[in-house]
N, C-alpha and C positions, 0 to 999 in steps of 0.2 A: 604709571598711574598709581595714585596712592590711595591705599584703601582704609574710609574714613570708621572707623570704633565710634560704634553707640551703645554704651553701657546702657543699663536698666538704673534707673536709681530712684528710692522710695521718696514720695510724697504724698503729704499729708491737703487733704481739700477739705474747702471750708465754704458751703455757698449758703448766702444771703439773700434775701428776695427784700423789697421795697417795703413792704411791711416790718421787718425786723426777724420775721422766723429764719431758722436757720436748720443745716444740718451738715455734719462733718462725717466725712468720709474717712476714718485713723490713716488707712498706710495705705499707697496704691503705687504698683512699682510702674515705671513708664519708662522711657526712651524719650531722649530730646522731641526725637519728633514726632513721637504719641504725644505728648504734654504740649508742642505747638500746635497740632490738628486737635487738641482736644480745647483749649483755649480761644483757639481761629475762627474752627468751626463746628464741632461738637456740641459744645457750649451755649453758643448763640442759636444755633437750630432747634436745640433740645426746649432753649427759653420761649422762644418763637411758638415750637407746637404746642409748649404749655401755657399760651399767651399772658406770658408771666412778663411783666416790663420793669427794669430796673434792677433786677437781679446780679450781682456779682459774686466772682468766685477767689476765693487769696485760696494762693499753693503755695508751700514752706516743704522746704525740704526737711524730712522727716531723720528725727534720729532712731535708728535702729537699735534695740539692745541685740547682744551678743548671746548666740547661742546656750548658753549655759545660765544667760539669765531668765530666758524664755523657760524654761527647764524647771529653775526654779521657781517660778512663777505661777506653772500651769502645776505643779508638786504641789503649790503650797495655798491654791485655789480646792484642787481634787480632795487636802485633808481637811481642810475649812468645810465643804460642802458634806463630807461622811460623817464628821464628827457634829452638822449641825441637823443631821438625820437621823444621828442616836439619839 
């Protein structure tokens, strides 16, 4: 019997409602089949309780930066933030 690998892999959510508001979710890491139960039926129920009609959601698979860029990033936010203190 062969045993099937389900990686985690980051994406990015984008939900829209019939109005035009919106709201994005950056990074969220899933499993194929978190992202098809969350699509299936997470989705549609959560639209349902919020008796929100017309609502849809685009997922894109997200590009990651790499470790050392994250690093630099959060380095070069923490001296912006001190330096806009003094």
């Amino acid at each position: 019997m062969a045993l099937e690998t389900q990686s985690d892999s980051p994406y990015s959510v984008k939900i829209e409602t019939a109005t035009g508001r919106f709201t994005t979710i950056p990074t969220v890491v899933l499993t194929p089949k978190q992202l098809e139960d969350f699509l299936q039926v997470e989705f549609k129920r959560l639209a349902q309780e919020a008796g929100v009609k017309g609502a849809r959601v685009h997922v894109e698979r997200a590009v990651v930066d790499d470790y050392e860029q994250v690093i630099r990033e959060v380095a070069a936010c923490l001296r912006s933030a001190k330096a806009s203190a003094a």
